[in-house]
C-alpha positions in Angstrom: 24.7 -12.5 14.0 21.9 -11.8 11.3 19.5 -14.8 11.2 17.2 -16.1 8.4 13.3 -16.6 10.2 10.3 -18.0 9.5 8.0 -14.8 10.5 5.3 -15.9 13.7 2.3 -17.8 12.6 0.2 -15.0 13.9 -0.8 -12.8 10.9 0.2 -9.1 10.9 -2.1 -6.7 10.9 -2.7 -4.9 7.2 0.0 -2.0 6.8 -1.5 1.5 6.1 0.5 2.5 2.8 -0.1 6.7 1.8 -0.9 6.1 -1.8 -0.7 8.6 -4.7 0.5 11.0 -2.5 3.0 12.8 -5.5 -0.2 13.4 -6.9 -1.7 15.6 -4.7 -5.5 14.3 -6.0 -8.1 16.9 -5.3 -10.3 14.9 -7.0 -10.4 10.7 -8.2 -12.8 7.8 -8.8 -13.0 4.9 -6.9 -14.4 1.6 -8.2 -15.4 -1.4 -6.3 -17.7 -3.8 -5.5 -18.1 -2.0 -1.6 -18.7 1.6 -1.5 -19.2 3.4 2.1 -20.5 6.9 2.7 -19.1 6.9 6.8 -20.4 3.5 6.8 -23.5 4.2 4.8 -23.2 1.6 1.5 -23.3 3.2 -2.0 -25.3 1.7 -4.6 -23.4 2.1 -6.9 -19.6 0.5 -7.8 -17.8 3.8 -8.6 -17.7 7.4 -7.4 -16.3 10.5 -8.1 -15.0 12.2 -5.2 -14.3 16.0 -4.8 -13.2 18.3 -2.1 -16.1 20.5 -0.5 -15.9 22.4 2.6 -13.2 20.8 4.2 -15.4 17.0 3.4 -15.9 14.2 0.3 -18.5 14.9 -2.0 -19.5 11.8 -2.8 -22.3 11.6 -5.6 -25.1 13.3 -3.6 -23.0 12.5 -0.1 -20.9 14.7 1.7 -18.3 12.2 3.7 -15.7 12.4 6.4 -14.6 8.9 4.9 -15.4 7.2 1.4 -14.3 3.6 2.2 -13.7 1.3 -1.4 -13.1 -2.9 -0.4 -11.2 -5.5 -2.8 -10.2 -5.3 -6.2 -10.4 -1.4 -5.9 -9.5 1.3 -8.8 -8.3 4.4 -8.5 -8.4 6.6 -11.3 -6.8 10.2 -11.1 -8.0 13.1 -13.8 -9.6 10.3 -16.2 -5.7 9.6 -16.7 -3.6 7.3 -14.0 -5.6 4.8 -13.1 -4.4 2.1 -9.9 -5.8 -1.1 -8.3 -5.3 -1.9 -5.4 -6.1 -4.9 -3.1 -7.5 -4.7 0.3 -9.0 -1.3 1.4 -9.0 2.3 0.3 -10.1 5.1 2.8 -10.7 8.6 1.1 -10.5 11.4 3.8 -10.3 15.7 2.5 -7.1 17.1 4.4 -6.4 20.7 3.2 -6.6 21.0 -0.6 -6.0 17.5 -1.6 -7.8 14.1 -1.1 -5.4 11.4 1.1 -5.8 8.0 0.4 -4.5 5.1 2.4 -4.4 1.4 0.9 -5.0 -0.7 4.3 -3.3 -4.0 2.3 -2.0 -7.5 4.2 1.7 -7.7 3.7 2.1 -10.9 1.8 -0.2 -8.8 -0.8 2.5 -5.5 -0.7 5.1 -7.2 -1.5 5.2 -8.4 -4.9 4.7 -4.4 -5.9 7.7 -3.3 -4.5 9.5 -6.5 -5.2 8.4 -5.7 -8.9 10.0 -2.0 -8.9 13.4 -4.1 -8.2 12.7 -7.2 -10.8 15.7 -7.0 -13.2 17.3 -10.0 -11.7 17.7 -13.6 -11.4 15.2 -15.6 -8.8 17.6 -16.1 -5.8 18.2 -12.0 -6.2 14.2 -11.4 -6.3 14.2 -13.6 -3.2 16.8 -11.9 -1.1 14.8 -8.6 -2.2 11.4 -9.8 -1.3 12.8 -10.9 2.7 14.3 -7.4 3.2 11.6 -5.6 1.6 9.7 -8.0 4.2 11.6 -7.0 7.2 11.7 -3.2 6.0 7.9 -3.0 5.8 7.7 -4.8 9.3 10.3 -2.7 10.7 9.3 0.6 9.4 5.7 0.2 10.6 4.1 3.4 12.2 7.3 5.1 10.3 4.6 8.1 9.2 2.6 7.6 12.8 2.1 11.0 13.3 0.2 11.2 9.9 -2.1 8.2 10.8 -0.3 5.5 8.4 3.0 3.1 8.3 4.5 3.6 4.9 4.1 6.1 2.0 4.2 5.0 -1.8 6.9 6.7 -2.6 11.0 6.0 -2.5 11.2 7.3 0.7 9.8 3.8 2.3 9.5 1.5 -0.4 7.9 2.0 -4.3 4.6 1.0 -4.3 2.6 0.7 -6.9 -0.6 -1.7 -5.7 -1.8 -4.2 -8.4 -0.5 -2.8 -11.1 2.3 -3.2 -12.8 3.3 -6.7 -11.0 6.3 -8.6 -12.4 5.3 -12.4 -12.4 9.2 -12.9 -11.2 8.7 -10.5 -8.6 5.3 -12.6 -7.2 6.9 -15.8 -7.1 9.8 -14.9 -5.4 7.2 -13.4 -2.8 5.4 -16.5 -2.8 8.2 -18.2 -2.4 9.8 -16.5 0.9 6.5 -16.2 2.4 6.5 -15.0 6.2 10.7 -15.0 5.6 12.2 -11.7 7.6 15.9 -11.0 9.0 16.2 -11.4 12.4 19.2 -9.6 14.6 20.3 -12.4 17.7 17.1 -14.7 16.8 14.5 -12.6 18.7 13.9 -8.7 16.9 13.4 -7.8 13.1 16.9 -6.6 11.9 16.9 -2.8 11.1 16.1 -2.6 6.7 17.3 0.2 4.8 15.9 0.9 1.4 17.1 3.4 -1.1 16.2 4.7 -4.3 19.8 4.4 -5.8 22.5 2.3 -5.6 25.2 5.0 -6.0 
């Protein structure tokens, strides 16, 4: 029997979420009020990263990790531009720059909960509990890559700050620390899809 929870008091730990991975970014900005060099501080609030041998050049830097914390942009060829809350590590892998949004869950949701807004309240409710239990669920789906969820369709849409439906963040605010739960005790197994049909 499927059972409506209140989540544990004890607070998840952030989700790793692949961001602007259909991008491919070989090179971005990042903007915040913390910049790190492999735990070496920036002066400065933005950078512009690029790929050199097999590292992040980082202004004058060359990284293994550019670290960006809070309110943090991401802009991609001067063009797509992205906040996202939380953190943003930068690593080089192969020919492209991978960036991972470390972001609490209660602060994921109302993105993805936004890509699925054209509804009434109790529907944007239902959708932010199992897009609840699907992140908690699918956690460590992509551990093999070193993060839980990608950005894409293939785990949930996310889109970080951006783009947020005020619908879609009161109906997360509203089912806060809500999940599905199979027999009382485990998350019940979330599906997500990109398509109805």
């Amino acid at each position: 029997m499927l059972l409506l929870a209140l989540l544990i008091a004890a607070t998840p730990a952030p989700l790793k979420v692949r961001i602007l991975q259909r991008e491919k970014p070989y090179e971005a900005w990042l903007e915040s009020a913390t910049l790190a060099c492999d735990g070496a501080a920036f002066k400065s609030s933005s950078v512009q990263l690029r790929l050199k041998d097999r590292r992040l050049q980082a202004a004058d830097k060359l990284c293994d990790a550019v670290t960006a914390e809070g309110g943090v942009k991401v802009t991609l060829d001067d063009k797509k531009v992205r906040t996202y809350r939380g953190k943003v590590t930068a690593v080089a892998e192969g020919s492209m720059i991978r960036l991972i949004n470390e972001v609490d869950l209660e602060d994921y949701l109302p993105s993805v909960v936004s890509a699925e807004a054209d509804g009434p309240p109790a529907a944007l409710e239902a959708q932010a509990i199992v897009s609840r239990t699907f992140a908690l669920a699918s956690r460590n789906r992509h551990k093999d890559e070193g993060y839980d969820l990608c950005d894409l369709t293939h785990c949930q849409l996310y889109r970080g700050a951006d783009e947020l439906v005020s619908a879609a963040d009161d109906a997360a605010k509203r089912t806060r620390g809500e999940v599905l739960l199979l027999g009382g005790i485990g998350l019940k197994p979330a599906f997500f899809h990109s398509a109805c049909g």
